[in-house]
C-alpha positions in Angstrom: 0.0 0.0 0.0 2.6 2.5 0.9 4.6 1.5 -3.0 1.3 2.3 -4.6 1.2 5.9 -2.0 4.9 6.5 -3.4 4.2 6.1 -6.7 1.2 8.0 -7.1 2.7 11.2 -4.9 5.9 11.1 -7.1 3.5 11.1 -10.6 1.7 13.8 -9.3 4.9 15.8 -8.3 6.3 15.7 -12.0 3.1 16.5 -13.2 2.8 19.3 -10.8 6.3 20.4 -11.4 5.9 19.9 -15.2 2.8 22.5 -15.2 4.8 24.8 -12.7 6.2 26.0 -15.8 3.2 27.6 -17.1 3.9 30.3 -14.4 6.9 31.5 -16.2 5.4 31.2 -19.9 2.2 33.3 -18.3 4.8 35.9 -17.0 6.6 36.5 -20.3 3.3 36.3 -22.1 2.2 39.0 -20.1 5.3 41.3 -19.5 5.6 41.1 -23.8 1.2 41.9 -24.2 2.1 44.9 -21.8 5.6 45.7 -23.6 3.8 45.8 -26.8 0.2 47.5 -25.8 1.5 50.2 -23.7 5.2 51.2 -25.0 4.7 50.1 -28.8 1.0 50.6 -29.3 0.8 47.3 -31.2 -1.4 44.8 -29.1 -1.5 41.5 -29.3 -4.6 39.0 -30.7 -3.1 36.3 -28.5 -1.8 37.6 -24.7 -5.4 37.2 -23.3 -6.3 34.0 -24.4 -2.9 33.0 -23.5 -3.3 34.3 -20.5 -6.7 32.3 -19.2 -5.4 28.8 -21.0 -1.9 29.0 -19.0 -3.9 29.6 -15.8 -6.6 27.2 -16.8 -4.0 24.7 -17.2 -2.3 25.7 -13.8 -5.4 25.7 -11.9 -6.5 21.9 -13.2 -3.4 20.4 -13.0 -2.1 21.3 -9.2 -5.3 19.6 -7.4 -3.5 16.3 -7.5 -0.2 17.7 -6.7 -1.1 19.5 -3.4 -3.9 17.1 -2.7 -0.3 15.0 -2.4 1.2 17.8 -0.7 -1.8 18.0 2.2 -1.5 21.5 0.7 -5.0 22.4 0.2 -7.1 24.6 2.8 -8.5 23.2 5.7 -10.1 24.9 9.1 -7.3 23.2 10.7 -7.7 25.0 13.6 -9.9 22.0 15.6 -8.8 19.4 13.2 -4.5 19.7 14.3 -5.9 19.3 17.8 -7.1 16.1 17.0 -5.4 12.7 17.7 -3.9 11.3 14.1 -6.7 8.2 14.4 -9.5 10.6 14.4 -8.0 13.1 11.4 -8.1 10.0 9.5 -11.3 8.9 10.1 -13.1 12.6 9.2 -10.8 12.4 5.9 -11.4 9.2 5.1 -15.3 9.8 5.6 -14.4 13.5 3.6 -12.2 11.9 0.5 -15.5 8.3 0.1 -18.3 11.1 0.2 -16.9 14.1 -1.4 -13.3 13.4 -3.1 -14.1 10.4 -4.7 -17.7 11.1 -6.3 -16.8 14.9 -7.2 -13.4 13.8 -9.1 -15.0 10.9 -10.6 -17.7 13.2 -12.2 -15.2 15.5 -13.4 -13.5 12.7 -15.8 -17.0 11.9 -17.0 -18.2 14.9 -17.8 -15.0 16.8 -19.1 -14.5 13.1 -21.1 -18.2 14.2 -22.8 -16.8 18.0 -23.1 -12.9 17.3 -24.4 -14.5 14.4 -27.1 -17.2 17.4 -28.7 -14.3 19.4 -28.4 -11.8 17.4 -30.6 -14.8 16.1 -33.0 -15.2 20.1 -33.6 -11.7 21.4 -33.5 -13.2 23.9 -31.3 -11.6 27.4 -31.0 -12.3 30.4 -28.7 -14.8 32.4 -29.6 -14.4 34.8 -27.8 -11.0 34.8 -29.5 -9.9 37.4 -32.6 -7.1 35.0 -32.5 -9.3 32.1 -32.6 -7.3 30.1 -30.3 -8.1 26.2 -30.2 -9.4 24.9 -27.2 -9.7 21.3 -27.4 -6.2 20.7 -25.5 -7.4 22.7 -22.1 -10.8 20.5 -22.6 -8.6 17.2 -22.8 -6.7 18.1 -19.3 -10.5 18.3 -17.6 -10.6 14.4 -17.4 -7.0 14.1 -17.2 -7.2 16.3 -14.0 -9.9 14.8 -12.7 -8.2 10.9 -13.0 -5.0 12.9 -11.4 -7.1 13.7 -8.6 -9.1 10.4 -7.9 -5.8 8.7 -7.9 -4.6 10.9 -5.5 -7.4 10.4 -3.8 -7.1 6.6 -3.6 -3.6 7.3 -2.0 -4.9 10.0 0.3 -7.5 6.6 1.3 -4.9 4.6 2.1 -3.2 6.7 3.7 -5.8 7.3 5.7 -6.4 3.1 6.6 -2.2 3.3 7.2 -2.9 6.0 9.8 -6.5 4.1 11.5 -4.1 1.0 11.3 -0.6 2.3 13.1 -1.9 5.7 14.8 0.7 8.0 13.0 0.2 9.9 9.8 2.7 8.0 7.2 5.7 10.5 5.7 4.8 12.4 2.5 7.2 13.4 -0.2 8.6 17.0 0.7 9.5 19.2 -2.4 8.6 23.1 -0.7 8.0 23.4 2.5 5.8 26.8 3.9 7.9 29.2 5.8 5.5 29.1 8.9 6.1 25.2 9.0 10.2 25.6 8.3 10.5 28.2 11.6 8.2 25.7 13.8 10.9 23.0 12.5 13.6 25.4 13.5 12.4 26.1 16.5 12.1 22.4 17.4 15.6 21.6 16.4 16.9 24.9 18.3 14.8 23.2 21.9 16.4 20.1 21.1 20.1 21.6 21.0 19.0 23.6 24.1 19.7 26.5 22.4 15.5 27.9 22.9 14.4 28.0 26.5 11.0 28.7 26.8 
């Protein structure tokens, strides 16, 4: 069980990592369409559409990713001052009711949306670039598997943690600054160098 945690956390990193990148092209994209509009007076057909596909693609393809990280937000206020047994038992409850079905619907119904898509090699009409679409309507299912795997892992992760009464480790790419003090903090009472 923990192989199959490992190798779904470390697909969703490179896929999260992979998409990363859309961040920079979004940045250029829109540093050249203000470049160009404001100091040249020569917009572009192409910056805004860019603009909502890159972001589109962002915003689909890191669920998985920091569903893998434990990123996403939570009122963790009550739930960190819960025993690890009974955070696993509300998320396992959380990811079979809500995860699961919600995910699972997204790859049908972005299946349905990306197929008329391609079988219309539909562009944006909203577009005077006329921008195809049909790629972004392809990662709506792909998203949507990414995140119901994910999902599955997150489950049995959650049995791991009912079964042994400890969270099992996650893989660790960024860390928030908030969490990297406390962690400093610990180490510094550990060395004796904090006295509180």
């Amino acid at each position: 069980m923990e192989r199959f945690i490992r190798i779904i956390d470390k697909s969703n990193l490179w896929v999260g990592h992979s998409f990363a990148w859309t961040i920079l092209i979004l940045t250029f994209g829109t540093a050249y369409e203000v470049f160009v509009r404001y100091l040249l007076r020569a917009p572009t057909t192409w910056a805004f559409d860019m603009s909502y596909m890159m972001y589109g693609a962002l915003f689909l393809m890191a669920g998985a990713y920091t569903l893998s990280r434990n990123g996403h937000v939570r009122a963790d206020f009550v739930y960190r001052l819960w025993p690890p047994r009974v955070q696993a038992a509300v998320d396992l409850v959380l990811y079979l009711v809500f995860l699961l079905p919600a995910s699972l619907a997204l790859v049908y119904s972005g299946w349905t949306f990306a197929r008329r898509s391609w079988q219309q090699w539909e562009v944006s009409i909203y577009s005077p670039a006329g921008m195809p679409i049909y790629p972004m309507k392809t990662l709506i299912p792909i998203a949507g598997l990414l995140l119901a795997l994910q999902g599955i892992a997150e489950i049995c992760r959650c049995i791991l943690c009912l079964r042994d009464g400890k969270w099992p480790l996650r893989l660790h790419d960024v860390e928030e600054l908030e969490t990297a003090i406390l962690h400093e903090r610990e180490a510094m009472r550990a060395r004796g160098e904090l006295v509180q």
